[in-house]
SEKE-444371 format. One line per 5 residues: their letters; for each residue y, z, x of N, C-alpha, C, O, CB. Coordinates in nm, 4 decimals, decimal comma, always signed. Glycine has a CB too. Example, Ala and Ser with C-alpha at 12.3 -4.5 7.8 and 13.67 -1.06 7.14 Angstrom:
2
AS	-0,5690:+0,7800:+1,3190:-0,4500:+0,7800:+1,2300:-0,3300:+0,7800:+1,3200:-0,3319:+0,8465:+1,4236:-0,4473:+0,9046:+1,1308 | -0,2250:+0,7080:+1,2850:-0,1060:+0,7140:+1,3670:+0,0030:+0,7870:+1,2900:+0,1138:+0,8039:+1,3409:-0,0598:+0,5725:+1,4084
This chain:
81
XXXXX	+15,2278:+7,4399:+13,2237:+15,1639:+7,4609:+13,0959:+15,0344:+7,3827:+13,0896:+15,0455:+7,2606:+13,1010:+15,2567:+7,4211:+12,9817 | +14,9078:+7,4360:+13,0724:+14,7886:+7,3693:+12,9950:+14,7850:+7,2971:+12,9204:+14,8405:+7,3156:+12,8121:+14,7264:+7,4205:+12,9427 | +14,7241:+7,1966:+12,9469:+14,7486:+7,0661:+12,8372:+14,5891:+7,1224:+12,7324:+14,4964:+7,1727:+12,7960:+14,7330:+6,8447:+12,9447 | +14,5769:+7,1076:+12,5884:+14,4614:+7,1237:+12,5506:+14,4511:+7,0178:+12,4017:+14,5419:+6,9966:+12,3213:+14,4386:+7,2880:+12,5373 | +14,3006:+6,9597:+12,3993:+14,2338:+6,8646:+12,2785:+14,1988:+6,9176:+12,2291:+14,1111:+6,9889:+12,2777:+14,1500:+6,7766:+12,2766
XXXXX	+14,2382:+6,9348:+12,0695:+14,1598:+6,9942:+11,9601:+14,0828:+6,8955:+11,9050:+14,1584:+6,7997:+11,8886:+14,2388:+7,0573:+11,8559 | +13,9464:+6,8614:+11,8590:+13,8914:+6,7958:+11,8084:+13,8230:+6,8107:+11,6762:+13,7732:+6,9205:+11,6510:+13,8423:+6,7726:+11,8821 | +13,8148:+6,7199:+11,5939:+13,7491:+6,7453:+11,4708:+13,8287:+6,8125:+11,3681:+13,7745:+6,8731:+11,2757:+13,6356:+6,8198:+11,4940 | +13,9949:+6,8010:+11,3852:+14,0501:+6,8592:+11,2655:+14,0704:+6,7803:+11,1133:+14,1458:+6,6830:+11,1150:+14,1771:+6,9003:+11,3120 | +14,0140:+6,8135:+10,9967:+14,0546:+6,6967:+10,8917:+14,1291:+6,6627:+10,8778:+14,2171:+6,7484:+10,8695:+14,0488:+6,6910:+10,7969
XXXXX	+14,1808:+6,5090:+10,8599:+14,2714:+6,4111:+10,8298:+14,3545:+6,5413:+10,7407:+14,4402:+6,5961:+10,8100:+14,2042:+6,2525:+10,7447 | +14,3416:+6,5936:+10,6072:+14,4062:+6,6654:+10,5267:+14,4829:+6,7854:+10,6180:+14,5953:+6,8142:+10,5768:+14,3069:+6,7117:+10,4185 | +14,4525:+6,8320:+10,6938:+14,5094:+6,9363:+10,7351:+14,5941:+6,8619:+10,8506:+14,6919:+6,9302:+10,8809:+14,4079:+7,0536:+10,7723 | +14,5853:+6,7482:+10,9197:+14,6455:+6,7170:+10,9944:+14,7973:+6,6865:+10,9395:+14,9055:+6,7165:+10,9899:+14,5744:+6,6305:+11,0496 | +14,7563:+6,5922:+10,7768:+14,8735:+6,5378:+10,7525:+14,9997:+6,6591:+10,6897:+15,1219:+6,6473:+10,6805:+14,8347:+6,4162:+10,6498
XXXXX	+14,9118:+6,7687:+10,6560:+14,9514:+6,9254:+10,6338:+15,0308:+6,9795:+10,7383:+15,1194:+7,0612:+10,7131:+14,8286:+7,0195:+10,6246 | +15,0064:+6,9406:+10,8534:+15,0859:+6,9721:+10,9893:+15,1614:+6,9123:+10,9925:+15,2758:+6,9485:+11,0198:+15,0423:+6,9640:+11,1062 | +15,1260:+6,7940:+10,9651:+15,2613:+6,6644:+10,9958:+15,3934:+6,6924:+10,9319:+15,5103:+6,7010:+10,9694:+15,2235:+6,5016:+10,9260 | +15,3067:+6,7062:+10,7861:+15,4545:+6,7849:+10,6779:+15,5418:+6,8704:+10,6940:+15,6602:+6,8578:+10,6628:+15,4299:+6,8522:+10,5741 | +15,4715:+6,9996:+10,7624:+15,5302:+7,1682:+10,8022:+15,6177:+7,1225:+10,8954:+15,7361:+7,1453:+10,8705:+15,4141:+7,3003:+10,8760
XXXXX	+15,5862:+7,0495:+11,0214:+15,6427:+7,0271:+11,1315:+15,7640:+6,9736:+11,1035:+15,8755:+7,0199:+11,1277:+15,5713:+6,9563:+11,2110 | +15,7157:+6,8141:+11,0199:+15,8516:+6,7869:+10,9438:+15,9742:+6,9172:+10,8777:+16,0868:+6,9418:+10,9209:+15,7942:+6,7029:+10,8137 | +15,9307:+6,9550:+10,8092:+16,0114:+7,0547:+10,7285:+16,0587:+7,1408:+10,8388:+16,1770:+7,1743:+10,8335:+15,9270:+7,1388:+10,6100 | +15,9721:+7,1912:+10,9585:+16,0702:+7,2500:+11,0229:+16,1569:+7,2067:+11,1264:+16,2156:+7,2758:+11,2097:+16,0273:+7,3335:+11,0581 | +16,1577:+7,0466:+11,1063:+16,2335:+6,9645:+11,1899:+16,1644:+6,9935:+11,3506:+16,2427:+6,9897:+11,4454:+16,4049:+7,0068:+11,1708
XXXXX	+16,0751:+7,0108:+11,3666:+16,0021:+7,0188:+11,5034:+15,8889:+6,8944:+11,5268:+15,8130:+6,8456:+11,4430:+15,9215:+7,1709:+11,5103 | +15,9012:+6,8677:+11,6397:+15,7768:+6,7751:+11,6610:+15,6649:+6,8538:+11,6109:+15,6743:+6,9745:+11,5881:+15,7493:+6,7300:+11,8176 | +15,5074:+6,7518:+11,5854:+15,4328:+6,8506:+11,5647:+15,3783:+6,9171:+11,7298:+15,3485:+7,0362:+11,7389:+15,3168:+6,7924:+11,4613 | +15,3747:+6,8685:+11,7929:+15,3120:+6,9376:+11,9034:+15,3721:+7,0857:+11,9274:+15,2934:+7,1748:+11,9593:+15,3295:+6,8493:+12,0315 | +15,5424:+7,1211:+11,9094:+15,6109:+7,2042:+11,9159:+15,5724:+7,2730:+11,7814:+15,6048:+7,3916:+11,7759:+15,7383:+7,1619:+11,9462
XXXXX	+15,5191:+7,2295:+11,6886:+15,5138:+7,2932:+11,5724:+15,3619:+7,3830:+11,6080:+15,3503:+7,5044:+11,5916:+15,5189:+7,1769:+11,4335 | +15,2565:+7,2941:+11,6581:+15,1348:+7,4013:+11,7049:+15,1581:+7,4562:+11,7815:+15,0682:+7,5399:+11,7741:+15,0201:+7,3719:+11,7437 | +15,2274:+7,4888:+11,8818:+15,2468:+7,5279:+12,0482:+15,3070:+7,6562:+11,9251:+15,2238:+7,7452:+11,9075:+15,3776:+7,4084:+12,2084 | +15,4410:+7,6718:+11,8416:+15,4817:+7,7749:+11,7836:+15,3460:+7,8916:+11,7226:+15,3338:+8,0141:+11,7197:+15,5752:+7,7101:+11,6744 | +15,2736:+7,7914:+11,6864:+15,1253:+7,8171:+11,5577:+15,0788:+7,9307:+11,6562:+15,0688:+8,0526:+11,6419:+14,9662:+7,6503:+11,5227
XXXXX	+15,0567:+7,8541:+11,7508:+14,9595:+7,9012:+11,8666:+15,0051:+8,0599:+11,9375:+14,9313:+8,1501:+11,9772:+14,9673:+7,7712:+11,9964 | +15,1101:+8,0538:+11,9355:+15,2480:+8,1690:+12,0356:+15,2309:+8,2645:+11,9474:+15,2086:+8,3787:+11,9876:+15,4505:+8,1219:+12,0519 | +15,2389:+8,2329:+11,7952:+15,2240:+8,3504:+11,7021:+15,1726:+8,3978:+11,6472:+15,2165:+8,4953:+11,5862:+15,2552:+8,3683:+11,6479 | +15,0406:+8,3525:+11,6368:+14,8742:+8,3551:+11,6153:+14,8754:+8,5105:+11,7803:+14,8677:+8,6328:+11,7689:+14,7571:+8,1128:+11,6645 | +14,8870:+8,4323:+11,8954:+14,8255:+8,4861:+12,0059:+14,9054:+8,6113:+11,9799:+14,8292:+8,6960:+11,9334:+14,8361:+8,4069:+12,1526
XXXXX	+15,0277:+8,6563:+11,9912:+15,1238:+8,7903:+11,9718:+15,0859:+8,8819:+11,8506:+15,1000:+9,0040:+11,8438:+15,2831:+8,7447:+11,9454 | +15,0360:+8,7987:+11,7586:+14,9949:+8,8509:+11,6428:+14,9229:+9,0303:+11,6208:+14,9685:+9,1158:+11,5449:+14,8962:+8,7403:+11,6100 | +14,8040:+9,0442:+11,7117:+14,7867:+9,1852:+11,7601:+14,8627:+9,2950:+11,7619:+14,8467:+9,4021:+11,7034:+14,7654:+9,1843:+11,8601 | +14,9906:+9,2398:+11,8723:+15,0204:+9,3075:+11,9066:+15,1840:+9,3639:+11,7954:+15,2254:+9,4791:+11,7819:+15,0040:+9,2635:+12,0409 | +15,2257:+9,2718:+11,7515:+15,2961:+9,2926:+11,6187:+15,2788:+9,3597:+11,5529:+15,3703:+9,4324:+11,5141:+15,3013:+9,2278:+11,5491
XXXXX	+15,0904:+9,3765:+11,4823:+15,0636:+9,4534:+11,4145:+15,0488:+9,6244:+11,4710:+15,0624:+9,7237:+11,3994:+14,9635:+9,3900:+11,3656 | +15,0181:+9,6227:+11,6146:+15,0507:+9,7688:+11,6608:+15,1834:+9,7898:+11,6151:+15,1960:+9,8525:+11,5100:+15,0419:+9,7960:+11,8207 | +15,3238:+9,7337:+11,6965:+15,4371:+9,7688:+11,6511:+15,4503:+9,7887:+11,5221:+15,5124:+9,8935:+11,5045:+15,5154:+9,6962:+11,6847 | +15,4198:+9,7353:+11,4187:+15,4679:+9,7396:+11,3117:+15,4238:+9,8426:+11,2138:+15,4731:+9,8812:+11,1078:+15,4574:+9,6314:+11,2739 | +15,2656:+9,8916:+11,3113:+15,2176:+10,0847:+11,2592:+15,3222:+10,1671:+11,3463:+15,3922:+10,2563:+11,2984:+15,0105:+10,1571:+11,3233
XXXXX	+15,3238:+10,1453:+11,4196:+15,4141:+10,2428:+11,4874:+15,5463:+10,2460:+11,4772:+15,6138:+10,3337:+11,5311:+15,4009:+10,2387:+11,6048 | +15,6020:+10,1367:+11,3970:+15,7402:+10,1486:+11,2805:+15,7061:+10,2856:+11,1793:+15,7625:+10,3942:+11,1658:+15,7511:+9,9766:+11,1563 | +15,6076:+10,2349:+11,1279:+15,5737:+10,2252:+10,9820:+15,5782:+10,4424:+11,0234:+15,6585:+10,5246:+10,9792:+15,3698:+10,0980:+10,9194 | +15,4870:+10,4597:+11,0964:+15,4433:+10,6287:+11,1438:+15,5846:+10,6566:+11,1866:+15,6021:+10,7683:+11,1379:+15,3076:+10,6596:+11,2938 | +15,7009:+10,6226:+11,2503:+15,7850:+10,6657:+11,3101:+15,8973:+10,6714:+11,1436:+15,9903:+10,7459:+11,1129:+15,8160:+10,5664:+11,4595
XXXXX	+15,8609:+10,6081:+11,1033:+15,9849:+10,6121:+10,9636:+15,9258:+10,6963:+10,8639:+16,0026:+10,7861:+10,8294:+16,0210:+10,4486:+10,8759 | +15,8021:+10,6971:+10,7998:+15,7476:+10,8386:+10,7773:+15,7784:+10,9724:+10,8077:+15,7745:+11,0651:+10,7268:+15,6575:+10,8411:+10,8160 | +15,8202:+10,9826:+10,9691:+15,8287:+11,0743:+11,0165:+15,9917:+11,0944:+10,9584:+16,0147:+11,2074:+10,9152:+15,7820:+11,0677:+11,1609 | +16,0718:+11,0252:+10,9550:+16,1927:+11,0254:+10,9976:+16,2622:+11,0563:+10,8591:+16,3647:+11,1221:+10,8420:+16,2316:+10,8940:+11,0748 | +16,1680:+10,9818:+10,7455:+16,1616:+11,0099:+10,5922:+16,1368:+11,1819:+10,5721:+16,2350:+11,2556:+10,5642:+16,0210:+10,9113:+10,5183
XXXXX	+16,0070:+11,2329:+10,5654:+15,9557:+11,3897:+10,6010:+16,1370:+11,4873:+10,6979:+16,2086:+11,5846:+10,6747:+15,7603:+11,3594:+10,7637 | +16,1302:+11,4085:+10,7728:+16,2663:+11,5187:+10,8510:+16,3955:+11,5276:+10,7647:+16,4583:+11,6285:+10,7328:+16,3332:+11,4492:+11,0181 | +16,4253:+11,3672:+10,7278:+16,5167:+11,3341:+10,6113:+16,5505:+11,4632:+10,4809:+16,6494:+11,5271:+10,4452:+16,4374:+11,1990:+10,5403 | +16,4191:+11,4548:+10,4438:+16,3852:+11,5240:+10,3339:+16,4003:+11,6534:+10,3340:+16,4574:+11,7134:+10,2428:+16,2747:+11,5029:+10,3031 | +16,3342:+11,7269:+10,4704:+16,3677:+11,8756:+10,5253:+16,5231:+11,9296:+10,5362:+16,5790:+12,0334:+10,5006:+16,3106:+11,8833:+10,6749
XXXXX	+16,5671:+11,8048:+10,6049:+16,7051:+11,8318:+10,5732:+16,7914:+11,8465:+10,4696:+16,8834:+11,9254:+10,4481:+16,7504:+11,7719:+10,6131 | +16,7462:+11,7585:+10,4113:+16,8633:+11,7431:+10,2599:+16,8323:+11,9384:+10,2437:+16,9028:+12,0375:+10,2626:+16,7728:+11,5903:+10,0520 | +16,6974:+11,9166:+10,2019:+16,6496:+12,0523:+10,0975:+16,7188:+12,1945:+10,2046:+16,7718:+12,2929:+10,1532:+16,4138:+12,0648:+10,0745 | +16,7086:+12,1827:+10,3039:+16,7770:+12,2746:+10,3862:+16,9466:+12,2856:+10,3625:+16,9861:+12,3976:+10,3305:+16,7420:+12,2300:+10,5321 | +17,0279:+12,2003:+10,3731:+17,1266:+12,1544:+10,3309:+17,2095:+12,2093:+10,1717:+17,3192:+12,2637:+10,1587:+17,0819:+12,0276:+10,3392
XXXXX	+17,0694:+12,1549:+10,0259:+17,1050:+12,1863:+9,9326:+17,0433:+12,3595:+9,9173:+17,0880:+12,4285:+9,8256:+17,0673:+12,0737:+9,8407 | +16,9377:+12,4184:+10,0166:+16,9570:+12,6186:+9,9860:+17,0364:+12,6456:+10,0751:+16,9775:+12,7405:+10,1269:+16,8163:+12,7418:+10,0100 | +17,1303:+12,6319:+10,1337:+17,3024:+12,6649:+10,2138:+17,3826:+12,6748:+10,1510:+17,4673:+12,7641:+10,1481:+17,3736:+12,5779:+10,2988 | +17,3659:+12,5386:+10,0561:+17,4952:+12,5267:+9,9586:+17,4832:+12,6127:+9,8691:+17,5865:+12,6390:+9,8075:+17,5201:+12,3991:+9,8877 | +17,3926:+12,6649:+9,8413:+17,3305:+12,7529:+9,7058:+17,3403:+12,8972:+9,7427:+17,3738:+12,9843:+9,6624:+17,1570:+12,7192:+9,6661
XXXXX	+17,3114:+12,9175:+9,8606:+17,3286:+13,0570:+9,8972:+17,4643:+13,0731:+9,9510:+17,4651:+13,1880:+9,9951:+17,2247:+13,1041:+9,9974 | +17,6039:+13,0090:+9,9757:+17,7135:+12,9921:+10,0344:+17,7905:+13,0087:+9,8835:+17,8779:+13,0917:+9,8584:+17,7249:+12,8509:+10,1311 | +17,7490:+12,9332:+9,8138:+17,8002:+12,8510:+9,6899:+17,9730:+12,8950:+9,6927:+17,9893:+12,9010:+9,8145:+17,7053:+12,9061:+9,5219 | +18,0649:+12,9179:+9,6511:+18,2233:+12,8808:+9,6500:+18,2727:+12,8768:+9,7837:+18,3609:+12,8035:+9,8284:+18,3155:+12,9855:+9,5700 | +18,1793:+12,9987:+9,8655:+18,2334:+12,9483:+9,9788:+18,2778:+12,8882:+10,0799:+18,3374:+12,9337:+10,1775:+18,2301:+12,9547:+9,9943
X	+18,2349:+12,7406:+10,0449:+18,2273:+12,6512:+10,1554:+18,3558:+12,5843:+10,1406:+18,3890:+12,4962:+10,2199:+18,1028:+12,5545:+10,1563
């Protein structure tokens, strides 16, 4: 692993880290190394998460075809079923 120096971060945001890290019971170094992992993946999350989003649309639209297909069967069948 790459060791890397961030420089010049304000005292305020540092002690802001210090806190989060606390709260999530992580060192802070493990707490940026997380920052960092999910910042960098971040991109690519947001592809997946259109291509949720278009695939359940789709799946909603077919959903829907069906029911309505479903309820003119029942309608044109009607006692018979």
């Amino acid at each position: 692993m790459a060791d890397t120096t961030i420089k010049g971060i304000p005292q305020n945001t540092m002690a802001k880290i210090r806190d989060l890290a606390k709260e999530a019971k992580m060192s802070q170094n493990k707490y940026l190394v997380s920052l960092l992992n999910n910042h960098a993946i971040s991109p690519e999350v947001g592809r997946v998460e259109s291509q949720y989003q278009e695939l359940l649309q789709l799946v909603i639209q077919e959903l829907r075809y069906s029911t309505q297909t479903i309820e003119e069967l029942t309608k044109t069948l009607g006692d018979d079923i």
